[in-house]
C-alpha positions as CSV (number, residue, x, y, z in Angstrom):
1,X,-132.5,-59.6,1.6
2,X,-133.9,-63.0,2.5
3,X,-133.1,-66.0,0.1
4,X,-136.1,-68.2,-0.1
5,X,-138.9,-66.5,1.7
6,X,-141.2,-63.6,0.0
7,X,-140.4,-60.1,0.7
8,X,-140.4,-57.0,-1.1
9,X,-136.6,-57.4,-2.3
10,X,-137.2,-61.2,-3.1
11,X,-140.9,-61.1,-4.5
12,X,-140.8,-64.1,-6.2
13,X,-139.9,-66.2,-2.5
14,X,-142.3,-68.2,-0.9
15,X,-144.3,-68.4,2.7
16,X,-142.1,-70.0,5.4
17,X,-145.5,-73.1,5.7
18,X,-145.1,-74.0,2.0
19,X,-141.6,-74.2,2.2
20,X,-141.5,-76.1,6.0
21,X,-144.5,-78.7,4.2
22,X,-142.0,-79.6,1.4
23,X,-139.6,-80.3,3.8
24,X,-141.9,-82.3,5.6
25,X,-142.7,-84.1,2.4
26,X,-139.6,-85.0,1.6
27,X,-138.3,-86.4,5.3
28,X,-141.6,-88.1,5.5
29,X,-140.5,-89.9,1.7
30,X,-137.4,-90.9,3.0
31,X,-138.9,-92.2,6.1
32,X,-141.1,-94.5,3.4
33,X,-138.0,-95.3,2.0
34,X,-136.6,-96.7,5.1
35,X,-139.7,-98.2,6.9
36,X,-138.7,-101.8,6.2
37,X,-134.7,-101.7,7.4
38,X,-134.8,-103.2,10.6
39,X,-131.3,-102.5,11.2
40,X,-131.0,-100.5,14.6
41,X,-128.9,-97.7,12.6
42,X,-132.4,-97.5,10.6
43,X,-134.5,-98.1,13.0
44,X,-132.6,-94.8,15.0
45,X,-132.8,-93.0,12.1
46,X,-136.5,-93.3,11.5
47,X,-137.4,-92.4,14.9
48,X,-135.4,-89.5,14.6
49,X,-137.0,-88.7,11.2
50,X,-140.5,-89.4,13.2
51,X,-139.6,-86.5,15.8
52,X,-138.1,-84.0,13.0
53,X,-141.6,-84.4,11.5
54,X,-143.5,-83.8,14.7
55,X,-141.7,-80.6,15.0
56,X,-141.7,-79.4,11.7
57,X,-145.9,-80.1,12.1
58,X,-145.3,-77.9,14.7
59,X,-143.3,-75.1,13.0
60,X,-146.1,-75.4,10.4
61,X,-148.8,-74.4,12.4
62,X,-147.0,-71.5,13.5
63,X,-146.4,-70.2,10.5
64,X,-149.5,-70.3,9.4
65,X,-150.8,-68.9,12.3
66,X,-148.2,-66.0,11.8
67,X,-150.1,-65.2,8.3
68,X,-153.4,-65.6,9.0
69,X,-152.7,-62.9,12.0
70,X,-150.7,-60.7,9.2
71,X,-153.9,-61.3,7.3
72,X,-156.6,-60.3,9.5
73,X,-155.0,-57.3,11.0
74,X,-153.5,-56.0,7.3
75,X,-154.3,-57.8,4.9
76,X,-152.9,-59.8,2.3
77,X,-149.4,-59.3,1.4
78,X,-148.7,-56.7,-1.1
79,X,-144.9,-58.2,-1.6
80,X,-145.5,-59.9,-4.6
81,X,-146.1,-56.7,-6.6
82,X,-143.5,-54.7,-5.0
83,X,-145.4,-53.4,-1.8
84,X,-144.2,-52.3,1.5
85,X,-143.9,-55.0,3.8
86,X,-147.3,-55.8,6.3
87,X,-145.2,-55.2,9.7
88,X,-141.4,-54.2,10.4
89,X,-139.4,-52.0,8.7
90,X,-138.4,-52.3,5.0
């Protein structure tokens, strides 16, 4: 069912963090890219790049903080060799 995350139909997906920190590696590489434009479309775009990372930071934490719940209360995820999902109905 789902496309990029891990599940039991799509065992080979990954954990929402490890997929929202390679996003955030990649908008902070093209903030690198564009630190020295001093052009105010650039300067705009950084400081828009600057907030997307703060909230992705934030989505991040969450996340995690998601799985190590999932963790402590069941365990760790079975989905990898085909088990029932942790919580929710599969």
């Amino acid at each position: 069912m789902t496309r990029f995350l891990k599940s039991e139909s799509n065992p080979g997906g990954r954990k929402l963090e490890d997929i929202l920190m390679e996003l955030r590696s990649d908008v902070l590489l093209r903030c690198t890219k564009i630190s020295e434009d001093h052009r105010p479309e650039a300067l705009k775009v950084l400081a828009n790049n600057m907030k997307v990372l703060e909230h992705l930071t934030q989505a991040i934490e969450l996340a995690q903080d998601s799985t190590n719940v999932l963790d402590r209360a069941f365990g760790p995820s079975e989905a990898e060799d085909g088990g029932a999902p942790r919580i929710g109905v599969a």
